[in-house]
C-alpha positions as CSV (number, residue, x, y, z in Angstrom):
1,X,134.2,31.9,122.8
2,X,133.0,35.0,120.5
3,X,134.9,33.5,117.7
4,X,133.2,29.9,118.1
5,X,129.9,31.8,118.4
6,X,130.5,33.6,115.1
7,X,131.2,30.3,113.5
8,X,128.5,28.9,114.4
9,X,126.3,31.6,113.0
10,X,128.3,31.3,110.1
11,X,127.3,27.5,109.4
12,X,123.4,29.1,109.1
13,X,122.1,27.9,112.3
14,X,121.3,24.0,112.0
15,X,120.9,21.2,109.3
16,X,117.4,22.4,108.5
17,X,118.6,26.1,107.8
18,X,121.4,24.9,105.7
19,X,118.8,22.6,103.9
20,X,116.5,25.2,103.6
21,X,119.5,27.4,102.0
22,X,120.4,24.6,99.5
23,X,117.2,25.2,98.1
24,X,116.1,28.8,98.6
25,X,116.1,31.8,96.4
26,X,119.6,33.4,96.1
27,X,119.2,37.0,96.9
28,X,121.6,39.5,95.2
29,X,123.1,41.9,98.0
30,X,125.9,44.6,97.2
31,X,128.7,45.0,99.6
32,X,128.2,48.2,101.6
33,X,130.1,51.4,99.8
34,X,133.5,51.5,99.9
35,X,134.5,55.3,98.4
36,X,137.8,55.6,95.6
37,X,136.7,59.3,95.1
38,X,137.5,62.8,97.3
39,X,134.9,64.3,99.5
40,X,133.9,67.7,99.8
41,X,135.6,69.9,102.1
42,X,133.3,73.3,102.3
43,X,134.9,74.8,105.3
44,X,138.3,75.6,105.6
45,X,140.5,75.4,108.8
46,X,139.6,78.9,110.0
47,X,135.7,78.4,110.2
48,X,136.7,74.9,111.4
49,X,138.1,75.8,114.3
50,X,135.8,79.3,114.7
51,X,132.7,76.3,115.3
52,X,135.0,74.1,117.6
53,X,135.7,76.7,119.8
54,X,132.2,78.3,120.0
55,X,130.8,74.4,120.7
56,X,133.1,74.6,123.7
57,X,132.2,78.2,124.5
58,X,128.5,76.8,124.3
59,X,128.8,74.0,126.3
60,X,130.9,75.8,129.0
61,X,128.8,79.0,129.2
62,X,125.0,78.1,128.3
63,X,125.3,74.0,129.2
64,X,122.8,71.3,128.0
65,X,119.9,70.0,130.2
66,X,119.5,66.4,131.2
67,X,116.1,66.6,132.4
68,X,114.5,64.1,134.4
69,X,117.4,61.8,134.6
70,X,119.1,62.4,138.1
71,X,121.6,59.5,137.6
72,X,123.2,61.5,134.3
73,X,122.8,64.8,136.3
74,X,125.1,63.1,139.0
75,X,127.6,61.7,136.6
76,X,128.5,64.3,135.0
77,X,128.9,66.3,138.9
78,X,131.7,63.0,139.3
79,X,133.3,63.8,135.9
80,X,133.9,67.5,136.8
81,X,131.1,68.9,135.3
82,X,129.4,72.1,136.6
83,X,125.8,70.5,137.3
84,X,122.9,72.3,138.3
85,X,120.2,70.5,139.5
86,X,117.3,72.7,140.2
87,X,117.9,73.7,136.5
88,X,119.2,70.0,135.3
89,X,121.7,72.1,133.6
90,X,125.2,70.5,133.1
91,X,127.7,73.2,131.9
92,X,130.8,71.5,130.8
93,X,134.3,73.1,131.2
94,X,136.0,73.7,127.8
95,X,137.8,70.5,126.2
96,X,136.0,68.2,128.9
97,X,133.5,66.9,126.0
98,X,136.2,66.3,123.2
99,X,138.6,64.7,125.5
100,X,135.5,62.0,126.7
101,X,135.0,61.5,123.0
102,X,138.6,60.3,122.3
103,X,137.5,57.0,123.4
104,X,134.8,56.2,120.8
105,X,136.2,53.9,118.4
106,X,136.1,55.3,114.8
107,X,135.2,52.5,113.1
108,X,132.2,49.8,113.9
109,X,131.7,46.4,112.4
110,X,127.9,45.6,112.9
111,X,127.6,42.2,112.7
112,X,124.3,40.2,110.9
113,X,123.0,36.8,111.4
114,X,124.3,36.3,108.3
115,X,127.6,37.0,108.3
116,X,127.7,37.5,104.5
117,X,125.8,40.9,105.5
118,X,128.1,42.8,108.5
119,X,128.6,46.0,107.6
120,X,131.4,48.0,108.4
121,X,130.4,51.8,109.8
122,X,133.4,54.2,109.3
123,X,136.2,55.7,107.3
124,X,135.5,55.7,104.0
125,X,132.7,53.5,104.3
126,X,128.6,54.1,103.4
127,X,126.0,51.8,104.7
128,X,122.5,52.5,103.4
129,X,119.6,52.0,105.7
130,X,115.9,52.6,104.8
131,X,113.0,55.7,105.7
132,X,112.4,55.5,109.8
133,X,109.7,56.2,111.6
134,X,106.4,57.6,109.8
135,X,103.4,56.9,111.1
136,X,101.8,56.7,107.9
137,X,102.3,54.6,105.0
138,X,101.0,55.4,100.9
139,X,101.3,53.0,97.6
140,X,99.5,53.4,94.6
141,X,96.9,50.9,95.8
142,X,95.5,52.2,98.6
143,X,96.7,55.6,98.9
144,X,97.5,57.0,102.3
145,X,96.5,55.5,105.1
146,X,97.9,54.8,109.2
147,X,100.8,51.6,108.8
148,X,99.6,48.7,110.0
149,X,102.1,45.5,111.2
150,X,101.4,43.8,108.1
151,X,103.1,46.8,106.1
152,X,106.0,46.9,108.3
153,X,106.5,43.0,107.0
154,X,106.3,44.3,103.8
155,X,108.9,47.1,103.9
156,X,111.2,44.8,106.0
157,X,111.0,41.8,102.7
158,X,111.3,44.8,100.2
159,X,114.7,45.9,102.2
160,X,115.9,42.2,101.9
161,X,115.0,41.8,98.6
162,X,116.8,45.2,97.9
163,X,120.3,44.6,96.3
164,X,121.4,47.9,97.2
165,X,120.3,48.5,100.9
166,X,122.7,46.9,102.8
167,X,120.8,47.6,106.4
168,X,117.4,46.2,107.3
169,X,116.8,49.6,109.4
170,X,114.3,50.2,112.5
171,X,111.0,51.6,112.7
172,X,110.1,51.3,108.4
173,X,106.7,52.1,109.9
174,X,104.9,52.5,112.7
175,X,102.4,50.0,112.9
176,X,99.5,51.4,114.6
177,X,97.4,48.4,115.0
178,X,100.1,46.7,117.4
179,X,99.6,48.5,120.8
180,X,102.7,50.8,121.9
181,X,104.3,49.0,124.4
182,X,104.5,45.7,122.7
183,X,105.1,47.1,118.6
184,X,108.6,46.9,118.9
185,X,108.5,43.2,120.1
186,X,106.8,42.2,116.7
187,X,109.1,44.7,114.5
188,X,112.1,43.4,115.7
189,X,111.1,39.6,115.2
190,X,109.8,41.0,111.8
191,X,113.7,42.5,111.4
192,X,115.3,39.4,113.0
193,X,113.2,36.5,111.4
194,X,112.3,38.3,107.7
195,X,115.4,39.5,106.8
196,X,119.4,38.5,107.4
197,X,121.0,41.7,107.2
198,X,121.9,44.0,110.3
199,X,119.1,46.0,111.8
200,X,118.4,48.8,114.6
201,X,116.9,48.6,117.9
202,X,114.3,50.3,120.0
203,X,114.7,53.6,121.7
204,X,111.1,54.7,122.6
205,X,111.6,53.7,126.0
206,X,115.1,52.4,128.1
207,X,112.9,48.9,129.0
208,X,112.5,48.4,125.3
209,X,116.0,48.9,124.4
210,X,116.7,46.4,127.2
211,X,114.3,43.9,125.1
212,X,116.1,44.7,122.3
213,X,119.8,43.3,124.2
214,X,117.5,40.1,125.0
215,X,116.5,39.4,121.7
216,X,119.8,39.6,120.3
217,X,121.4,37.5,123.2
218,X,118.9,34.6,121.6
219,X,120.0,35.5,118.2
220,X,123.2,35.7,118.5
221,X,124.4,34.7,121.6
222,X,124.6,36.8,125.1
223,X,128.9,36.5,124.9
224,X,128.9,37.5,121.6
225,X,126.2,40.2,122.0
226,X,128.5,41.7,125.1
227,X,131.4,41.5,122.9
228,X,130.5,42.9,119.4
229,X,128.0,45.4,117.4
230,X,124.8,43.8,116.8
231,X,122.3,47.0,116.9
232,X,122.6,50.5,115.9
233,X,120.2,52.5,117.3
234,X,119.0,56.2,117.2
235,X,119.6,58.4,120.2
236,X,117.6,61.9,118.8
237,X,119.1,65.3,121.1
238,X,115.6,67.4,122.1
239,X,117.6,70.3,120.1
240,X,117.9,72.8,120.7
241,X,120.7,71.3,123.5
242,X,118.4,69.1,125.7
243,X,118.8,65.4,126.3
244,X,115.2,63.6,127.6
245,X,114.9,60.6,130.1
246,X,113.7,58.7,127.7
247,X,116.3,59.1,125.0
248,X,119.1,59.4,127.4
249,X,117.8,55.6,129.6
250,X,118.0,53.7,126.2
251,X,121.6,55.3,125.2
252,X,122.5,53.9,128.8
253,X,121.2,50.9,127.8
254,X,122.5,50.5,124.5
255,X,126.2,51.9,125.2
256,X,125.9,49.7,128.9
257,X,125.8,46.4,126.7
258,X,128.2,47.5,123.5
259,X,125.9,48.2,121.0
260,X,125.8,51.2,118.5
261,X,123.8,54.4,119.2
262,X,123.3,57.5,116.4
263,X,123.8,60.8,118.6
264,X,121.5,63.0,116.5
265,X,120.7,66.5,116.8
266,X,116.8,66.4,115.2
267,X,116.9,70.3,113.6
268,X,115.3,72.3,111.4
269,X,117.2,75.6,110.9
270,X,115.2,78.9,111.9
271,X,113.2,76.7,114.7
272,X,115.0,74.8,116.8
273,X,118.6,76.4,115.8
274,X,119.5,79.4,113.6
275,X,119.1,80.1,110.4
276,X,122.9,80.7,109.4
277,X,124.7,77.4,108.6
278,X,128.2,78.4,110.8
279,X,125.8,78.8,113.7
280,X,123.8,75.8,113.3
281,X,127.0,73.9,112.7
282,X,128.2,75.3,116.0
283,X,124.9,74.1,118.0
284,X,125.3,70.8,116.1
285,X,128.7,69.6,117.1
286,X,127.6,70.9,121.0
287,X,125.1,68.9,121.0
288,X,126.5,65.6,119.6
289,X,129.4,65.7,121.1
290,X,127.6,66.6,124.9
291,X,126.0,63.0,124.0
292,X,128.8,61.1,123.0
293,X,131.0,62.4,125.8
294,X,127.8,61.0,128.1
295,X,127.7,58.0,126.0
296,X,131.4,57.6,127.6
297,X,130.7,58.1,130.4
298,X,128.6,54.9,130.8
299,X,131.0,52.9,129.1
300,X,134.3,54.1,127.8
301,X,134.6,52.6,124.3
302,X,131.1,52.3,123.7
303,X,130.4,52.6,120.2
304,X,128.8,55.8,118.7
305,X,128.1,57.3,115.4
306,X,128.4,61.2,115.3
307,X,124.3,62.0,113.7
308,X,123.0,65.3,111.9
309,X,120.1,65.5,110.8
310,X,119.5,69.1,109.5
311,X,116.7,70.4,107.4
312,X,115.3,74.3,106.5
313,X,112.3,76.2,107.3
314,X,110.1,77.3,105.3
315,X,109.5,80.9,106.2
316,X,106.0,81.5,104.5
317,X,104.6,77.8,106.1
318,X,107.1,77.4,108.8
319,X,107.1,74.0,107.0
320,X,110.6,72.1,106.9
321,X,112.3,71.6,103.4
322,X,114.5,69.3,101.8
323,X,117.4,69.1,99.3
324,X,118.2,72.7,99.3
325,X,121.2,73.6,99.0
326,X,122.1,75.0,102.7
327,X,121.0,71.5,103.8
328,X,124.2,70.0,101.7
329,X,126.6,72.8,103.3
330,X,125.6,71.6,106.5
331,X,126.3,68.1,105.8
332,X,129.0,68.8,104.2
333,X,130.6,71.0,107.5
334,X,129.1,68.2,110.1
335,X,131.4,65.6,107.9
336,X,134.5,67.4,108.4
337,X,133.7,68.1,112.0
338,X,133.2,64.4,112.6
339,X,135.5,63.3,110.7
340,X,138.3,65.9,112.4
341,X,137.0,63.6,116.1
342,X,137.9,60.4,114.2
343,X,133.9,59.1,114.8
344,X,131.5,57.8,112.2
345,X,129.0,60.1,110.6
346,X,125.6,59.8,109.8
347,X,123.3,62.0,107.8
348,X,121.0,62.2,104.8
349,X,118.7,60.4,102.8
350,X,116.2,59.6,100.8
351,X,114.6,63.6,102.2
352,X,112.1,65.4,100.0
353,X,108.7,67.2,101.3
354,X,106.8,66.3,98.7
355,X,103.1,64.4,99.2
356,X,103.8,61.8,96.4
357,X,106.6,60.0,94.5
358,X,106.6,62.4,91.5
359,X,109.2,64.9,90.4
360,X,109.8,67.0,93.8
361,X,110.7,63.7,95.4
362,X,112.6,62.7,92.8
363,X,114.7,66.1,92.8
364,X,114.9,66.7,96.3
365,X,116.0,62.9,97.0
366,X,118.7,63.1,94.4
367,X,120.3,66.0,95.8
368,X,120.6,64.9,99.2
369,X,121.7,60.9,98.1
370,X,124.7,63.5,95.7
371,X,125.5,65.0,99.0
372,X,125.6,62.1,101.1
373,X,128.1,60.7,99.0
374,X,130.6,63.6,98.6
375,X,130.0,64.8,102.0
376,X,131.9,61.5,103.8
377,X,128.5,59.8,105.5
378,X,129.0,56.7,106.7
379,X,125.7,55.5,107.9
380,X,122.5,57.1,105.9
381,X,119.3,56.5,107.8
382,X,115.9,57.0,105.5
383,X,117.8,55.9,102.1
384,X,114.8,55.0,100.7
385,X,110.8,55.2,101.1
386,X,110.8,58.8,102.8
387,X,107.9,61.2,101.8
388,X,105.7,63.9,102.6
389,X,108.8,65.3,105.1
390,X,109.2,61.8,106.8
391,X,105.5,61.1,108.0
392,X,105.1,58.7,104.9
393,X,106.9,55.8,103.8
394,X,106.3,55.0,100.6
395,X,106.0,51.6,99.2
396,X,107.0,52.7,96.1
397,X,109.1,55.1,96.4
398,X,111.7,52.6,98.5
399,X,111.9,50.4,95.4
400,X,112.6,53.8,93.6
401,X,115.1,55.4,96.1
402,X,116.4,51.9,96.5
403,X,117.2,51.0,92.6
404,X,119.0,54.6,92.8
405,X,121.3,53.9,95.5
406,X,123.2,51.7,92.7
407,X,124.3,55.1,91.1
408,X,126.1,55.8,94.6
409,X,128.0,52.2,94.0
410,X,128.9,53.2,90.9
411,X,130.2,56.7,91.5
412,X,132.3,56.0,94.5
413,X,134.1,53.3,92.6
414,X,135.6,56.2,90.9
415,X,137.3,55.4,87.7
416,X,139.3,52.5,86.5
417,X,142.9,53.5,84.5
418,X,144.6,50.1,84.1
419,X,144.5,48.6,81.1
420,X,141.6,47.1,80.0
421,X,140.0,50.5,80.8
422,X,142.4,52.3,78.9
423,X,140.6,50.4,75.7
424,X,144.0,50.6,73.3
425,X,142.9,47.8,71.8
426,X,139.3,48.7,71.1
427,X,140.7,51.9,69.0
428,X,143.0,50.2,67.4
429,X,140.6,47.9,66.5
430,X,138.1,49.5,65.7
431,X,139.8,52.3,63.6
432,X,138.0,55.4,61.8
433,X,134.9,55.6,60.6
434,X,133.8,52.0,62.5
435,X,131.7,51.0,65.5
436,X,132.1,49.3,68.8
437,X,129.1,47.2,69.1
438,X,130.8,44.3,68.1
439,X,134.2,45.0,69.2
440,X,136.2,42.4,71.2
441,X,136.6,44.6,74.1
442,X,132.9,45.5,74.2
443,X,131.8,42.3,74.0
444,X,133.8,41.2,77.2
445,X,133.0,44.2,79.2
446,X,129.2,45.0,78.1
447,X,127.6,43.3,81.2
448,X,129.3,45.6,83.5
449,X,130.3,49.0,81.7
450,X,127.3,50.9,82.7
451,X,125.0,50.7,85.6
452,X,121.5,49.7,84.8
453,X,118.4,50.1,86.5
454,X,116.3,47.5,87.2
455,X,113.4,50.1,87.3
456,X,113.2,52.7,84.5
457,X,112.0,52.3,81.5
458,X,114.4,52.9,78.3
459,X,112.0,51.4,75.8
460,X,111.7,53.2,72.5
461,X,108.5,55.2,72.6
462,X,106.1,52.5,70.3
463,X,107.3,49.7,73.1
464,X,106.7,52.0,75.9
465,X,102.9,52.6,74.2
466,X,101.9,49.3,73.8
467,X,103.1,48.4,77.3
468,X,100.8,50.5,79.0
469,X,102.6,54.1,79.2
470,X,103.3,53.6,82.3
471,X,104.9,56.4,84.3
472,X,107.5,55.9,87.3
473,X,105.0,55.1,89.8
474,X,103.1,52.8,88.1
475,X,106.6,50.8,87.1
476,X,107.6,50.9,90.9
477,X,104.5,49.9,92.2
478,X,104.8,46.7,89.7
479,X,108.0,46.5,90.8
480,X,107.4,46.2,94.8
481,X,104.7,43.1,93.5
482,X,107.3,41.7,91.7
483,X,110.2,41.7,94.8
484,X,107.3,40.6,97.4
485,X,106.0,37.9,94.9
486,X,109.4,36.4,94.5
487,X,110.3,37.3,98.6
488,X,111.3,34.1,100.7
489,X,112.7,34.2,104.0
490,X,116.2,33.5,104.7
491,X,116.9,30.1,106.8
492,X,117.3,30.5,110.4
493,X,117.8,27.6,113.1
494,X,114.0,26.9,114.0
495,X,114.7,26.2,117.8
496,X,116.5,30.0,117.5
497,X,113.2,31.0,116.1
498,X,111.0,29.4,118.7
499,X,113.1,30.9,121.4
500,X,112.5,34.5,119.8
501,X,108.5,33.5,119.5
502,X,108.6,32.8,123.2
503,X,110.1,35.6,124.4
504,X,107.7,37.5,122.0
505,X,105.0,35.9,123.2
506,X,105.3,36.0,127.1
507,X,106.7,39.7,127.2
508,X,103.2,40.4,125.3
509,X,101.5,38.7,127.7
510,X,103.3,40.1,130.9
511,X,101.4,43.6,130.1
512,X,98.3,45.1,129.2
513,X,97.7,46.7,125.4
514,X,99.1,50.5,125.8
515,X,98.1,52.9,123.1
516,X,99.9,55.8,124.3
């Protein structure tokens, strides 16, 4: 039954869809990255198993609180766990979380209602996902300014239009205009309806996530829903080692019904764990693996990703910092932590503190995209459009971050050796004292030697001039009018999209407007 379900996603959803795909726009989407290169192992086996065992020690001796969710409190008292309740303290004997975490599977296909766009979540796998979250949005236009629904339509076409994003994402934005309890409704038929590529759900509160399931079960069928990975959601850990209601009821909800959840320690070192990277290392891998071990407890086999999200302090501002370098060695340890429990990782992204797209952005974005790669991520939430420490997204800094996640394609390719990439020919060819230009092998390999960008300018100076010496921002900002002028929606099966409407529409209407 899943597999006749899948094919008839496949087909695209109706005669009108497929008519309506005969004649649409072709959009350009890479393949999500597939690594040919080594990863970067900064910890060796004796500080490896120093942080394993002081996790254990941690979870045993000091325990993580569940507060305000007696139901979790009384599972973990079945599973063996010392619980107590007057505290909501679960201490957890030593090896009792690892073991629970066996059953997470270590690789997840989420799929997309275009099957063209299912992404695989694991192994040597990275699927890019953009910024999440900020309340505020910025473009050159407008400046900044509170996000409104209409921009969180906007980021979603960008992300579609975007040949290197393989993952529509969650919250671009939070549209402020929408009232609270009834935004996610309209951002997830923004996800579901503007876009074909996979997408996350809601976690701001466990009914919401439950809408979520319900909207997918009309997308893509309830079986199939039950059966496969059709949301990836993010499950954030009140660090330092405390797990909310409200987190904690949509995880149940999520792992209940199959679907992905991030387990994600939300950090900044010196705050809300310390400032040594071994001991924030330790506190992170208590933490996550506390959640996914509860995540198992709901349903053994529920899908999980293993999260860190990890930034500095400031110490003059108390401010949080990105790109610096013990950011990367904490990525870099969480990896090989994750990867030594067999689970998917996720980290990174597009991070930088900066107020505007300009060079502090640029540099503190590049060295957390470098260590993303080398560090084994297989999920990177906020790949592009983060600023101002995550309460901005950026309309053009997404198109920026997003034409650079093509470098990441092109590094973890690695490099070619058979024969055409040898170039024998070429030398001989070309002998001493000549040039390549017009060289047979050039000629057959110059559309896809070297990456290009579809953004920067490499003009000679005079060109650049008459053009309008434009800078970065002004070339993205042309850039995200050119992708939304030439944006048009993938086909879906209209009675599909009448159903979503519906649902939309009378969930709206079952509730007054909420704005807190």
């Amino acid at each position: 039954m899943a597999e006749a379900s899948a094919r008839r996603r496949g087909r695209g959803g109706g005669g009108a869809a497929r008519r309506a795909a005969r004649t649409g726009v072709k959009i350009e989407a890479a393949k999500y990255i597939e690594r040919n290169i080594p990863l970067t192992e900064i910890l060796n086996e004796e500080a490896l198993e120093i942080i394993e065992r002081n996790a254990d020690i941690l979870l045993e001796e000091v325990g993580v609180n569940f507060v305000n969710n007696k139901a979790a409190l009384d599972r973990w008292k079945e599973a063996g766990a010392d619980v107590d309740y007057d505290a909501e303290r679960v201490r957890i004997p030593r090896g009792m979380a690892r073991e629970l975490c066996k059953t997470a599977p270590s690789r997840i296909i989420q799929h997309a209602r275009n099957p063209e766009r299912n992404v695989e979540i694991g192994g040597n796998t990275l699927v890019c996902a953009p910024v999440y979250g900020p309340p505020f949005v910025r473009d050159a236009e407008g400046g900044r300014r509170y996000a409104t629904m209409a921009d969180f339509e906007k980021f979603v076409k960008l992300g579609y239009m975007s040949k290197w994003l393989h993952h529509s994402g969650g919250t671009v934005c939070e549209p402020t205009d929408v009232p609270v309890n009834k935004r996610h409704l309209d951002m997830l038929l923004a996800h579901m309806t503007l876009s074909d590529k996979p997408f996350m759900g809601s976690v701001t509160e466990p009914s919401r996530a439950q809408d979520s399931v319900e909207m997918c079960e009309i997308l893509f069928g309830k079986e199939f829903v039950q059966e496969n990975t059709v949301m990836t959601s993010l499950i954030n850990v009140n660090s330092p080692m405390t797990f909310d209601d409200i987190m904690m009821g949509a995880l149940e909800v999520y792992a209940k019904n199959n679907q992905a959840c991030i387990i994600s320690p939300f950090i900044v070192g010196g705050a809300m764990a310390p400032v040594s990277v071994v001991g924030t290392l330790t506190q992170v891998l208590a933490e996550v693996t506390a959640g996914i071990a509860y995540s198992q407890l709901i349903r053994p086999g529920a899908p999980v990703i293993f999260g860190a999200f990890v930034t500095s302090i400031d110490m003059n501002s108390g401010a949080p910092t990105f790109g610096t370098p013990e950011a990367s060695q904490i990525l870099y340890g969480a990896g090989q932590l994750a990867r030594r429990l067999g689970l998917p990782f996720r980290s990174g992204g597009g991070l930088c503190g900066s107020k505007l797209p300009d060079a502090q952005a640029a540099y503190e974005t590049a060295h957390t995209h470098n260590a993303v790669l080398n560090g084994g991520v297989n999920f990177m939430l906020h790949s592009c459009g983060w600023l101002e420490g995550g309460l901005v997204a950026s309309f053009e800094k997404f198109v920026m971050d997003a034409d650079q996640l093509g470098v990441l394609h092109k590094l973890a390719a690695g490099v070619a050796y058979d024969e055409n990439a040898q170039a024998m020919d070429a030398v001989r060819e070309v002998g001493p004292g000549g040039h390549y230009l017009g060289c047979a092998h050039t000629q057959a390999n110059f559309k896809d030697a070297f990456w290009r960008s579809e953004l920067l300018d490499y003009k000679p100076f005079e060109t650049w001039e008459d053009e309008g010496a434009r800078d970065t921002q002004a070339l993205a900002a042309a850039r995200v009018a050119e992708l939304l002028g030439a944006y048009e929606a993938p086909p879906l099966d209209p009675e599909i999209e009448a159903r979503l409407r519906a649902y939309v529409e009378e969930k709206k209407a079952s509730m007054p407007d909420a704005f807190v």
